[in-house]
C-alpha positions, 0 to 999 in steps of 0.5 A, a space after each residue: 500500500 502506499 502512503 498517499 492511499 493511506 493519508 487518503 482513506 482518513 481523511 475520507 473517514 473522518 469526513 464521513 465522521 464529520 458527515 454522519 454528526 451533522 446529519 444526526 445533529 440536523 436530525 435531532 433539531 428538526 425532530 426537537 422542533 417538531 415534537 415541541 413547535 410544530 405539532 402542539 401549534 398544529 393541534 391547538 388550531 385545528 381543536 379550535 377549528 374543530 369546536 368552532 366549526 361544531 358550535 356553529 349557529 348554536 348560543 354558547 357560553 365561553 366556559 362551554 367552549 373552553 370545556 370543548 377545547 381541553 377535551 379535544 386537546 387532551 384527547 390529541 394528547 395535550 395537557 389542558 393547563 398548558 393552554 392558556 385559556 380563563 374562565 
């Protein structure tokens, strides 16, 4: 084997090293955003579609409204009290 074909082979393996902990890092922060960004932000407005859309027409009160909302959004597996939402 010669020298060159050695020096070469690590310097491709610690550029594949490099690679590889950018892709799981880039990987883990988009995942991070997801589970804790992304998702609680889509469910919260689609529970408020949702119960917008079913007490369409009807007279309600703001309490019965809120009600509608937690369970949905305990129901998509989110905790009320981490909504802000006064009775």
């Amino acid at each position: 084997m010669d020298i060159k074909q050695i020096k070469i082979t690590k310097i491709n393996a610690k550029t594949l090293l490099l690679i590889l902990g950018f892709v799981l890092a880039l990987s883990l922060i988009t995942g991070w955003f997801y589970w804790f960004e992304w998702k609680p932000t889509e469910v919260r407005k689609n529970c408020y579609q949702k119960v917008k859309d079913s007490l369409k027409g009807k007279e309600g009160s703001v309490s019965g409204f809120n009600n509608v909302y937690r369970a949905c959004l305990v129901e998509h597996g989110m905790k009320p009290e981490s909504v802000f939402v006064s009775n």
